[in-house]
DOLUM-158770 format. One line per 3 residues: number of its first residue (from 1); for each residue x, y, z of N, C-alpha, C. Coordinates in Angstrom, 2 decimals. Layout:
BEGIN
NUM	X,Y,Z,X,Y,Z,X,Y,Z ~ ...
END
This chain:
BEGIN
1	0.83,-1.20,0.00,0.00,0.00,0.00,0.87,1.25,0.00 ~ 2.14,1.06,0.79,2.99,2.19,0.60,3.10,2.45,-0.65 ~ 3.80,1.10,-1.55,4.31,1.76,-3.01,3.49,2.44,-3.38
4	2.51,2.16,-3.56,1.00,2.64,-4.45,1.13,4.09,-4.04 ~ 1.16,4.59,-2.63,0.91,5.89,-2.36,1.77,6.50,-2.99 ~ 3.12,6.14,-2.53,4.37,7.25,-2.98,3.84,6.93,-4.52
7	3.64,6.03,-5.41,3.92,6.14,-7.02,2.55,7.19,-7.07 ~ 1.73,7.41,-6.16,0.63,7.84,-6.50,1.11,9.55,-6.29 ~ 1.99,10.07,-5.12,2.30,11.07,-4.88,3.50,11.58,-5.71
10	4.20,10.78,-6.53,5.18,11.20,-7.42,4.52,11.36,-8.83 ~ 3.36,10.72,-9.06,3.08,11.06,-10.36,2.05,12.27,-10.39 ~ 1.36,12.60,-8.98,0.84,13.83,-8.89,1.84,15.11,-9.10
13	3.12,14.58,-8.48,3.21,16.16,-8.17,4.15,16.56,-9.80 ~ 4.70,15.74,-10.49,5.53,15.45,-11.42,4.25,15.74,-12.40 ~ 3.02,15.21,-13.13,2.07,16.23,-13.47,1.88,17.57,-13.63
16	2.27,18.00,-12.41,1.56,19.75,-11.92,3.01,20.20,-12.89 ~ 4.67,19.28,-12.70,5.93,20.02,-12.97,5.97,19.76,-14.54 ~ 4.72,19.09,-15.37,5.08,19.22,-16.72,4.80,20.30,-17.25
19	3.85,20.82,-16.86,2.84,22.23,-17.21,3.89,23.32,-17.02 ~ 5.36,23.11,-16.25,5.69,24.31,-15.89,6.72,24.90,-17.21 ~ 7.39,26.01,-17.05,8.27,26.31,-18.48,9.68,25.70,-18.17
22	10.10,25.09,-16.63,11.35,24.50,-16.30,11.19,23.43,-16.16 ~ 12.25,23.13,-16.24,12.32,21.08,-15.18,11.66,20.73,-14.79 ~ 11.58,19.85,-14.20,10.87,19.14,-12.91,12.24,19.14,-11.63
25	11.98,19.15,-11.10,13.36,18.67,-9.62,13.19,17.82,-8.95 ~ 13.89,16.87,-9.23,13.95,15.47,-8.41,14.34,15.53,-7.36 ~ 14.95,14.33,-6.81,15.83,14.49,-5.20,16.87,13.42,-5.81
28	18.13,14.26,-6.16,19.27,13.14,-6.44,19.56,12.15,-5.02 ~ 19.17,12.02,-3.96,19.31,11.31,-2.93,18.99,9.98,-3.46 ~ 17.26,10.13,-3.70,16.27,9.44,-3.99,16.65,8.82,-5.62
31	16.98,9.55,-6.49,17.86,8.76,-7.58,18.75,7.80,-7.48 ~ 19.80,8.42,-6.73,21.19,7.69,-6.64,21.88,7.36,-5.37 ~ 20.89,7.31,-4.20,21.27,6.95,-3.07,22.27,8.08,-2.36
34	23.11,9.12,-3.07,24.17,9.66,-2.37,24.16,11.25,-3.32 ~ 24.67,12.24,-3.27,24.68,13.44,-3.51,26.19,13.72,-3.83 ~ 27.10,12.61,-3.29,28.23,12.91,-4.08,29.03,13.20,-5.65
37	29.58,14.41,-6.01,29.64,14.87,-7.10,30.31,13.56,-8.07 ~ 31.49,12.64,-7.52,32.11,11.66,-8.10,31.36,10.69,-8.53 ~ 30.07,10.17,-8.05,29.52,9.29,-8.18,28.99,9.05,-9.29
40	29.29,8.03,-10.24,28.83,7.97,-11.63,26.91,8.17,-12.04 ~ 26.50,7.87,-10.94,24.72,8.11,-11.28,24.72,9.54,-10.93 ~ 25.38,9.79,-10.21,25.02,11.56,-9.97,25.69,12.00,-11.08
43	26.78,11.94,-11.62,27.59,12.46,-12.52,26.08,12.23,-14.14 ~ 25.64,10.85,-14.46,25.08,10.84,-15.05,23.29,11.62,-15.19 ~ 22.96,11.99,-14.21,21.95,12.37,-13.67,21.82,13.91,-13.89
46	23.04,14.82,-13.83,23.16,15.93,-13.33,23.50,16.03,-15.09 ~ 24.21,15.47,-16.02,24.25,15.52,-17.61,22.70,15.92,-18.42 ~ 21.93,14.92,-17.64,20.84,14.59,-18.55,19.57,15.48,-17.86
49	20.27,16.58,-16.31,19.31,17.47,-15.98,19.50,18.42,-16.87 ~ 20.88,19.10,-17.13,21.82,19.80,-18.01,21.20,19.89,-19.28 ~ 20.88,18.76,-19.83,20.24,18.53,-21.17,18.34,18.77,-20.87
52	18.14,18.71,-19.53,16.59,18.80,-19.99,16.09,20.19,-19.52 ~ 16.98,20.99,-18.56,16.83,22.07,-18.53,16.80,23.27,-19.66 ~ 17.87,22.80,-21.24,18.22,23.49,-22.13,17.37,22.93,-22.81
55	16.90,22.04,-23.05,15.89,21.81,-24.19,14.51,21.95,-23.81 ~ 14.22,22.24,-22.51,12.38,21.48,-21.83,11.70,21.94,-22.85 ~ 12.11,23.81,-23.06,10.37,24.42,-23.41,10.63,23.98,-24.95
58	11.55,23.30,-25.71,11.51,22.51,-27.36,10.31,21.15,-27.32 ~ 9.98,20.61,-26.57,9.09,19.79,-26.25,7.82,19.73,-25.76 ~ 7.02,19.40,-26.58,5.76,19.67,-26.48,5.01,18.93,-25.25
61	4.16,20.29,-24.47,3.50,20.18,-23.12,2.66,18.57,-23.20 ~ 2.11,18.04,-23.76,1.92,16.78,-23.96,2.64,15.68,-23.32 ~ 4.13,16.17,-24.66,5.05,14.93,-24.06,5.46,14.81,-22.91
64	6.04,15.79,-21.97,6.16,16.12,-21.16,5.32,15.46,-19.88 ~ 3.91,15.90,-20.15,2.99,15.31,-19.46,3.20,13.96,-19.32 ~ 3.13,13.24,-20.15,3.01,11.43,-21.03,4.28,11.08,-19.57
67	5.73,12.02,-20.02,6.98,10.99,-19.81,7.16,11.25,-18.27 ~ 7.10,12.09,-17.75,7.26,12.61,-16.37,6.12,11.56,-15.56 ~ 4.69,11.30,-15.82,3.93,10.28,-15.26,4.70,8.64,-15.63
70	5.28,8.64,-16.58,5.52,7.34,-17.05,6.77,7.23,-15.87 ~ 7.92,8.01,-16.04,9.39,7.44,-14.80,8.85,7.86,-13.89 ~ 7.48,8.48,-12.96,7.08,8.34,-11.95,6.86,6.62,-11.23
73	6.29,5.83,-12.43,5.95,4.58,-11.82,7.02,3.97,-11.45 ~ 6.70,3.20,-10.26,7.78,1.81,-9.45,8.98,2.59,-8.05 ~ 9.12,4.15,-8.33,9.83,4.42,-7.89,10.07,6.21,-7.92
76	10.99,6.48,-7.08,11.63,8.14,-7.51,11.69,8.13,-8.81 ~ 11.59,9.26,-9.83,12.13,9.09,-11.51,13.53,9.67,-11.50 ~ 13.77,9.48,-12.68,15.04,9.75,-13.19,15.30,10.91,-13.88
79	16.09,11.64,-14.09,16.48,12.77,-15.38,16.92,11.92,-16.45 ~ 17.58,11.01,-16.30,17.69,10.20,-17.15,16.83,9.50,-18.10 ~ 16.10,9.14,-17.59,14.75,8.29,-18.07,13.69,9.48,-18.70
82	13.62,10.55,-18.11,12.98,11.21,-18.64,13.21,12.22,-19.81 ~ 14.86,11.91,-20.36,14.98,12.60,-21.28,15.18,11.43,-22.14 ~ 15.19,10.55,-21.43,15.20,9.38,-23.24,13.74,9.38,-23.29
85	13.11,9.40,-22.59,11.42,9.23,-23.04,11.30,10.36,-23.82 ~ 11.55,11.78,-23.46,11.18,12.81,-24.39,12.10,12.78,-25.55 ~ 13.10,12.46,-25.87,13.63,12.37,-27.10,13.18,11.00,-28.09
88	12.99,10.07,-27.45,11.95,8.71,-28.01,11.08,9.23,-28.84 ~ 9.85,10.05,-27.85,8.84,10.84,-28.52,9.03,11.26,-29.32 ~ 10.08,12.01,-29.56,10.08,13.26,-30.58,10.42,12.55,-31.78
91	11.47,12.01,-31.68,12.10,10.81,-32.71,10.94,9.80,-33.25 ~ 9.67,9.43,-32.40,8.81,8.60,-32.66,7.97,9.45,-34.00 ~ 7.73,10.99,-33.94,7.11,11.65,-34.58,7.60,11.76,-35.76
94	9.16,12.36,-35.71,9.46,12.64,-36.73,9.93,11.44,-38.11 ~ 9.46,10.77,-37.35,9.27,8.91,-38.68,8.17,8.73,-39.29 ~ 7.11,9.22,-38.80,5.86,9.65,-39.43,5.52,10.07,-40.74
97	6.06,11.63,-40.95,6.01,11.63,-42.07,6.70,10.98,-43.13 ~ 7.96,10.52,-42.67,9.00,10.04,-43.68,8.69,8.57,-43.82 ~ 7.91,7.85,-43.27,7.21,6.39,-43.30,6.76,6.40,-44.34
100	5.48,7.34,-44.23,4.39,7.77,-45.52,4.66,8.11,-46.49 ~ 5.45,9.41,-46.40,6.26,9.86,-47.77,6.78,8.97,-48.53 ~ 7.47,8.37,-48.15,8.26,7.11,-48.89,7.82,6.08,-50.06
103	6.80,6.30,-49.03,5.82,4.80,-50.45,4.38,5.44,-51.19 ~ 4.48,7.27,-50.88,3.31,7.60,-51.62,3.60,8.56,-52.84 ~ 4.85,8.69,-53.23,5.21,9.73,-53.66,4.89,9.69,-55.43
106	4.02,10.29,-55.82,3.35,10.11,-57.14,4.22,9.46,-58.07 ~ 5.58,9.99,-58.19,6.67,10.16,-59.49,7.31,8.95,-59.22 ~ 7.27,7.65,-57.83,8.51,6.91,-57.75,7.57,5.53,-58.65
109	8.69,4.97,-59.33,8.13,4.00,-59.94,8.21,2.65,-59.04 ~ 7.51,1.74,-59.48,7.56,0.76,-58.47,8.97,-0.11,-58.34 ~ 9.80,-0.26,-59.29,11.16,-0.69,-59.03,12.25,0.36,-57.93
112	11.72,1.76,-58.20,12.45,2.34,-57.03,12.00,2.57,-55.41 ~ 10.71,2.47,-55.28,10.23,2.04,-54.18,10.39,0.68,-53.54 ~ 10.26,-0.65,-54.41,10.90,-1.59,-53.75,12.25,-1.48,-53.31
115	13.12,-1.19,-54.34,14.66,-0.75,-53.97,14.14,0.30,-52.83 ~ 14.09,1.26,-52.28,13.79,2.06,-51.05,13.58,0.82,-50.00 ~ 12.40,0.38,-49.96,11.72,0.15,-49.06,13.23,-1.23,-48.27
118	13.73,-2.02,-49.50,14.07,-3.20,-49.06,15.57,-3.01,-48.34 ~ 16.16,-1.78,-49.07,17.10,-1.22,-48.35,16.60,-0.60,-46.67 ~ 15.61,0.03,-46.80,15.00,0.58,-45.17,14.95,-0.80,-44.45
121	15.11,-2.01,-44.91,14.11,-3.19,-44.50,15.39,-3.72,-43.84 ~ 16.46,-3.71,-44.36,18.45,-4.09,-43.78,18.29,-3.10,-42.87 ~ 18.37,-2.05,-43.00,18.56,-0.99,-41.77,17.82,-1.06,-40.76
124	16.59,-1.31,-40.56,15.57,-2.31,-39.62,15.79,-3.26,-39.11 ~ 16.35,-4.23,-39.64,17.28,-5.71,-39.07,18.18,-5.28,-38.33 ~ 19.34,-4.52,-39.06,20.23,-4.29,-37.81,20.16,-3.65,-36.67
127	19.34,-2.80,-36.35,19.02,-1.83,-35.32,18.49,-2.80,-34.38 ~ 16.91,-3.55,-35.36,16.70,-4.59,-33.99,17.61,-5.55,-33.47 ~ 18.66,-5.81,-34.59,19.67,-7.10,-33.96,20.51,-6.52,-32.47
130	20.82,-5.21,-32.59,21.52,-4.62,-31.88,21.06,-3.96,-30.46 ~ 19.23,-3.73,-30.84,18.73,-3.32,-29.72,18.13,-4.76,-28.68 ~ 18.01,-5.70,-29.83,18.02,-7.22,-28.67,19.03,-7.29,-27.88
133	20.31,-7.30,-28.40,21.62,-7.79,-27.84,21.42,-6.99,-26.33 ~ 20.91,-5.52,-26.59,21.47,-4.48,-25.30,20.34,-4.83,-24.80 ~ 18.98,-5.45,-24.82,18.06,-5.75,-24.26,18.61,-7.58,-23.56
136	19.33,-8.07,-24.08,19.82,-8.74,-23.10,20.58,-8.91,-22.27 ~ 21.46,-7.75,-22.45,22.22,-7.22,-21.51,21.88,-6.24,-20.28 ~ 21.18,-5.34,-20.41,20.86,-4.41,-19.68,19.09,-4.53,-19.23
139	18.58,-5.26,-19.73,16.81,-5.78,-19.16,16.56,-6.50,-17.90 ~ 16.36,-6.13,-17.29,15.86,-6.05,-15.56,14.69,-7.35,-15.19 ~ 14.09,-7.89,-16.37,13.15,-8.78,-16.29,13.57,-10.05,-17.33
142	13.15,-11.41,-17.04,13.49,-12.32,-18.04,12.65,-12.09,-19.46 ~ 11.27,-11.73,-18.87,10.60,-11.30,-20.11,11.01,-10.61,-21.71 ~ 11.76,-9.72,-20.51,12.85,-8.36,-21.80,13.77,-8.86,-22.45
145	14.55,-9.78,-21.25,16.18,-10.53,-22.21,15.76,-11.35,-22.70 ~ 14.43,-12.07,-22.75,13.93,-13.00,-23.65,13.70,-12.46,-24.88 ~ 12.89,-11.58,-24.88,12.62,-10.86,-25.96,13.61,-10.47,-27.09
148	14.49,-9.69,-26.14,16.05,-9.29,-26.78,16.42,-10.42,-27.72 ~ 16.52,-12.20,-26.94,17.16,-12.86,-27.37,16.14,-13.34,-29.05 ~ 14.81,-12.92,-28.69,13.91,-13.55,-29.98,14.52,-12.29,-30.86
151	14.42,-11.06,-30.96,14.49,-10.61,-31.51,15.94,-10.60,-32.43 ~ 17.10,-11.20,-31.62,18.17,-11.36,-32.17,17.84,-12.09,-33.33 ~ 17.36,-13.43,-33.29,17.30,-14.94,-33.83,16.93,-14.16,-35.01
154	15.42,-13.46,-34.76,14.48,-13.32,-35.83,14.97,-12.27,-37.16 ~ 15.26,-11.18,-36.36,16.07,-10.76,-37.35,17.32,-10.71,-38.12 ~ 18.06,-11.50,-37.47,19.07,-12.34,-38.00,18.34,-13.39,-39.46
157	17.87,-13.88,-39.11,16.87,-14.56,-39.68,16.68,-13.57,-41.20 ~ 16.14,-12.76,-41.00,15.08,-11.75,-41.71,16.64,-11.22,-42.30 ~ 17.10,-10.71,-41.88,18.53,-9.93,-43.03,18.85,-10.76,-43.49
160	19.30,-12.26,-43.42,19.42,-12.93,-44.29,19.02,-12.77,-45.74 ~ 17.30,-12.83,-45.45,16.59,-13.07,-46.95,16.34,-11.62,-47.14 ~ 16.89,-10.30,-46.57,16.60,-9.14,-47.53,17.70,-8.72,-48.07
163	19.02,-9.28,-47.39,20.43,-8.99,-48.23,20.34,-9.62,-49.80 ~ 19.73,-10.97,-49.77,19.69,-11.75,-50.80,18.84,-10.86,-51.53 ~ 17.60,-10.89,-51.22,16.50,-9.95,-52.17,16.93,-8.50,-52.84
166	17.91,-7.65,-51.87,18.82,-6.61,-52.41,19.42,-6.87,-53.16 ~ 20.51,-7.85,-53.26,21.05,-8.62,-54.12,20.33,-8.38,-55.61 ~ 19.43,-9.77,-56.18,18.58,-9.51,-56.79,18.04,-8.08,-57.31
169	17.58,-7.49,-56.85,17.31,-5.77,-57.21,17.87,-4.50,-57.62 ~ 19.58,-4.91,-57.33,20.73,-4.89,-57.79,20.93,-3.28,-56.62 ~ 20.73,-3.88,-55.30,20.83,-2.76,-54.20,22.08,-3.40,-53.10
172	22.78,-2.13,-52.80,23.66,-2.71,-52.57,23.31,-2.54,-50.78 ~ 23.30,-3.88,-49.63,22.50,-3.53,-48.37,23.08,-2.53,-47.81 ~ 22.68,-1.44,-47.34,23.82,-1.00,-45.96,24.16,-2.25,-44.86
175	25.35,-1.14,-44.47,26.32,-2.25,-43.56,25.95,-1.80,-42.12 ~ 24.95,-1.25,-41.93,24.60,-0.22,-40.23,23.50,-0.05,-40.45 ~ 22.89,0.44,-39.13,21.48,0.86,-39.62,21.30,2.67,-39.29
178	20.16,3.61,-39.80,20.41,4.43,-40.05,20.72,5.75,-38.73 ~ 21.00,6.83,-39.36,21.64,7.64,-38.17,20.59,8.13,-37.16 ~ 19.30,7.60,-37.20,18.13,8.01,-36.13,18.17,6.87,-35.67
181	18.29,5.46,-35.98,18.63,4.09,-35.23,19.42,4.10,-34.46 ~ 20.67,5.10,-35.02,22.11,4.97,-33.95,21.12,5.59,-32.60 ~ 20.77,7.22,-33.27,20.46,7.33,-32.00,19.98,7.01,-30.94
184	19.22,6.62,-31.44,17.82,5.56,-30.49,18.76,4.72,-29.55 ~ 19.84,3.69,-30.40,20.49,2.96,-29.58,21.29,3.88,-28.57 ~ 21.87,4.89,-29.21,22.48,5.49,-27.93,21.76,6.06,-26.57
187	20.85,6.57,-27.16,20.02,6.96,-25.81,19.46,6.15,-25.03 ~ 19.18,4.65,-25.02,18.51,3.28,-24.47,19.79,2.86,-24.14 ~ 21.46,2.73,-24.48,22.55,2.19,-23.94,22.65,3.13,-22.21
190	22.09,4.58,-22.21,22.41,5.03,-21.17,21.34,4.57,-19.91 ~ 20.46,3.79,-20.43,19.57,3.42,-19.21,19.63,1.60,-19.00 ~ 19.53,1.25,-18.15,19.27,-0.06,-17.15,18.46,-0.71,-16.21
193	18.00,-1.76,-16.08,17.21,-2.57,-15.11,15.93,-1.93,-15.35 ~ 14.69,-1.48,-14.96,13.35,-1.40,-14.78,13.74,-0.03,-15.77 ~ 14.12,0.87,-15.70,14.14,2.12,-16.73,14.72,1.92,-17.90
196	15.02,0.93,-18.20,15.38,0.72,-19.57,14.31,-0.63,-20.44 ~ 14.01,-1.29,-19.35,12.83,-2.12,-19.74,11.77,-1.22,-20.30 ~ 11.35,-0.44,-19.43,10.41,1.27,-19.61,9.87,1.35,-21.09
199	11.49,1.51,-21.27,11.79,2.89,-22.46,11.78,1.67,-23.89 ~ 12.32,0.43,-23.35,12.96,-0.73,-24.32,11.28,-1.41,-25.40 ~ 10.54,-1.35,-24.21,9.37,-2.20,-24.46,8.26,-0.81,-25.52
202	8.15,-0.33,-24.84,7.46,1.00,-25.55,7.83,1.31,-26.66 ~ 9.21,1.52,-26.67,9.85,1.93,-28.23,9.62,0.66,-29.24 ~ 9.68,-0.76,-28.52,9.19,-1.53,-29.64,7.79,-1.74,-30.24
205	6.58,-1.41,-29.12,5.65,-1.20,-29.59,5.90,-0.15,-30.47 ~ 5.55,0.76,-30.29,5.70,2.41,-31.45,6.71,1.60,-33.08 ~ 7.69,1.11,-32.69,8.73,0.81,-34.00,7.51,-0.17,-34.58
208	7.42,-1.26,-34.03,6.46,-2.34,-34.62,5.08,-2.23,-35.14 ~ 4.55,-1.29,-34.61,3.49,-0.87,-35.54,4.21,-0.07,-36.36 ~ 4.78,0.70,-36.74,5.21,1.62,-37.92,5.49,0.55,-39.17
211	6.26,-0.80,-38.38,6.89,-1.50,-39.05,6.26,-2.23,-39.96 ~ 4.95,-3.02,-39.40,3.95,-3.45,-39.85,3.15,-2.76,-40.69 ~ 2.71,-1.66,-40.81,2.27,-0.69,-41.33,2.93,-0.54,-42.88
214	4.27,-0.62,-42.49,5.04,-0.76,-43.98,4.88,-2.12,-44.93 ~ 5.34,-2.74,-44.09,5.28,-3.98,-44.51,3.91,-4.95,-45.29 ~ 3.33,-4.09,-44.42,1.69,-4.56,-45.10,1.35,-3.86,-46.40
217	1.89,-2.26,-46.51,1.65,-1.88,-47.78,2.08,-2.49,-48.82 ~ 3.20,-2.80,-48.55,4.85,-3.00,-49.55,4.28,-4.94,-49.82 ~ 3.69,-5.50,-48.89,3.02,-6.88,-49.61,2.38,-6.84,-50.44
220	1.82,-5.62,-50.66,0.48,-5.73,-51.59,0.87,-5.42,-53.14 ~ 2.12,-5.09,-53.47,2.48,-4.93,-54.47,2.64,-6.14,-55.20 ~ 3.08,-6.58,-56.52,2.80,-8.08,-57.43,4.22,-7.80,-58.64
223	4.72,-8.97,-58.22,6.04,-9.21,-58.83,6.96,-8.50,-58.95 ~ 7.42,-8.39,-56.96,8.21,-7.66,-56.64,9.21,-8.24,-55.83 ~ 9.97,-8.34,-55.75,10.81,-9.49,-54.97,10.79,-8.83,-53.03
226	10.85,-7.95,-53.27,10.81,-6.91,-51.87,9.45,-7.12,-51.38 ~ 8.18,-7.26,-52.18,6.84,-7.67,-51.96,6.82,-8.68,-51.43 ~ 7.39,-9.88,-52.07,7.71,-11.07,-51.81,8.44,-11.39,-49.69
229	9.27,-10.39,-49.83,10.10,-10.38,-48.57,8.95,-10.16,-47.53 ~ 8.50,-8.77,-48.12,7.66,-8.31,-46.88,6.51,-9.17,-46.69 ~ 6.02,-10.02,-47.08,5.04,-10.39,-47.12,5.47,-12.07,-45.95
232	6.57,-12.27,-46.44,7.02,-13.56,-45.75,7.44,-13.34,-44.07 ~ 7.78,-12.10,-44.05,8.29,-11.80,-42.47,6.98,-10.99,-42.13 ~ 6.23,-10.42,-42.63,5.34,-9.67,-42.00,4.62,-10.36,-40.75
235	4.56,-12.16,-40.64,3.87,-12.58,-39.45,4.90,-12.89,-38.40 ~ 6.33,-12.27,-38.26,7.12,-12.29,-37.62,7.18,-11.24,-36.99 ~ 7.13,-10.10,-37.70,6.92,-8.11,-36.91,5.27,-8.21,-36.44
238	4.78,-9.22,-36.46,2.90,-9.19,-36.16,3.61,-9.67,-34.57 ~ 3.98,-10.91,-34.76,4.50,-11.21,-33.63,5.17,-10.66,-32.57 ~ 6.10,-10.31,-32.61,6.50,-9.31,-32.28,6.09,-7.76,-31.40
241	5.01,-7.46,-32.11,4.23,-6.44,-31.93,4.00,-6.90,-29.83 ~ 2.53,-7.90,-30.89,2.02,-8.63,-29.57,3.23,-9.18,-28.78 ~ 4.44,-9.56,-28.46,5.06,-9.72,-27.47,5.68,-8.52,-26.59
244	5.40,-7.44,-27.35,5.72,-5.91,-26.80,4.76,-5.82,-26.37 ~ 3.63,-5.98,-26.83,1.86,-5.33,-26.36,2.36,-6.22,-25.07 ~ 2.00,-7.40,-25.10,2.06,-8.46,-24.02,3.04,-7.92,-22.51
247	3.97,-7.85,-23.09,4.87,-7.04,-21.88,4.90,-5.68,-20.96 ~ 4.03,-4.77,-22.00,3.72,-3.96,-21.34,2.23,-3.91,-20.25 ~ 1.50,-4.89,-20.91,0.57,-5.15,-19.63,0.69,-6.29,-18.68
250	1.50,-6.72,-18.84,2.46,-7.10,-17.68,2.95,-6.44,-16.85 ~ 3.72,-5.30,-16.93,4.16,-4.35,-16.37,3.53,-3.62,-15.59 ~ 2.22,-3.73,-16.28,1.13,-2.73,-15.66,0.56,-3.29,-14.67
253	0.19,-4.92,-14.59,-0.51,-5.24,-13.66,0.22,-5.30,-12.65 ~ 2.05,-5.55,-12.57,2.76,-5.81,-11.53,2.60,-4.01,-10.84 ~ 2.34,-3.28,-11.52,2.35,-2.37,-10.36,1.67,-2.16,-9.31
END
């Protein structure tokens, strides 16, 4: 009954501090156990206040709202956690248009949209190969490093047959995935245990529907080898989805 109260009194008052034009103010005590300047969570803590103090009023009163209630749950929140949630967001948005754009654009013919799409489709593999790995490393629940570990297999799996299909299409794969993937990974490498599960599980919902979304268009095309691809993994990112959906109401009921 305690937890419940305090999560209930941290997400009240953290509410009232999204609305404001500054920060929120935590209690680095309550973060990191100690107030000492050497201490690597304070050292990290006091970076990512640094960063949310200079950016707050760039972020929309919404998000704000959303992420400050969200690292309220289980515990004190983080500066940490709460600036990968607000940069998640923002990053979640700005894929939006460029999702859509991509496959609606009057003038692209259908050989250069498959070439697009199947190249985006390598750069997708590797990001998830890479965000499993750190999800089995740094995930706080078996659920998560399980996940991590499916997601390794699967898309391992899946670049296989879109390197080949690039191949064929005469595209040459990238060797990385793209420079908003890096980021993503970088900002989820700085969090751990229950705040990185958080941030880990959410971002795959949001990616996996986008993902699906593509993938379902890009099936519907006819004698396309990239059609062909998407159409064969599409009940693998379905999957997927639901094991993110699945985890997060898990999460929810343990609170």
């Amino acid at each position: 009954m305690f937890v419940i109260l305090l999560a209930a009194f941290f997400a009240i008052q953290l509410t009232t501090a999204a609305s404001a034009q500054s920060a929120p103010q935590f209690s680095m005590t309550s973060m990191c156990h100690t107030e000492a300047k050497n201490d690597p969570c304070v050292e990290s803590e006091g970076r990512a206040l640094a960063d949310l103090r200079r950016d707050w009023s760039t972020f929309p009163t919404s998000a704000r709202g959303h992420c400050v209630q969200e690292v309220s749950l289980g515990g004190p929140p983080s500066y940490a956690e709460l600036l990968v949630c607000l940069q998640m967001t923002r990053w979640q948005g700005s894929q939006e248009p460029e999702a859509t754009g991509a496959t609606t654009k009057a003038n692209q013919t259908k050989g250069q949209a498959g070439q697009k799409f199947i190249a985006k489709a390598v750069e997708g593999n590797l990001a998830e190969i890479q965000l499993g790995q750190m999800a089995q490393q740094n995930g706080a629940t078996d659920g998560v490093r399980q996940f991590g570990q499916q997601l390794v297999a699967d898309h391992t799996a899946a670049n296989q047959r879109a390197t080949a299909v690039a191949g064929q299409m005469g595209v040459t794969p990238p060797s990385e995935p793209s420079k908003q993937q890096k980021a993503v990974y970088d900002r989820m490498s700085k969090l751990s245990g229950d705040a990185f599960d958080r941030q880990f599980v959410r971002h795959m919902v949001d990616d996996h529907k986008k993902d699906v979304a593509e993938y379902q268009r890009e099936a519907k095309r006819r004698n396309d080898p990239a059609a062909g691809y998407a159409s064969e993994t599409l009940p693998t990112l379905q999957k997927h989805l639901q094991t993110a959906q699945s985890l997060i109401k898990a999460a929810t009921k343990g609170k």
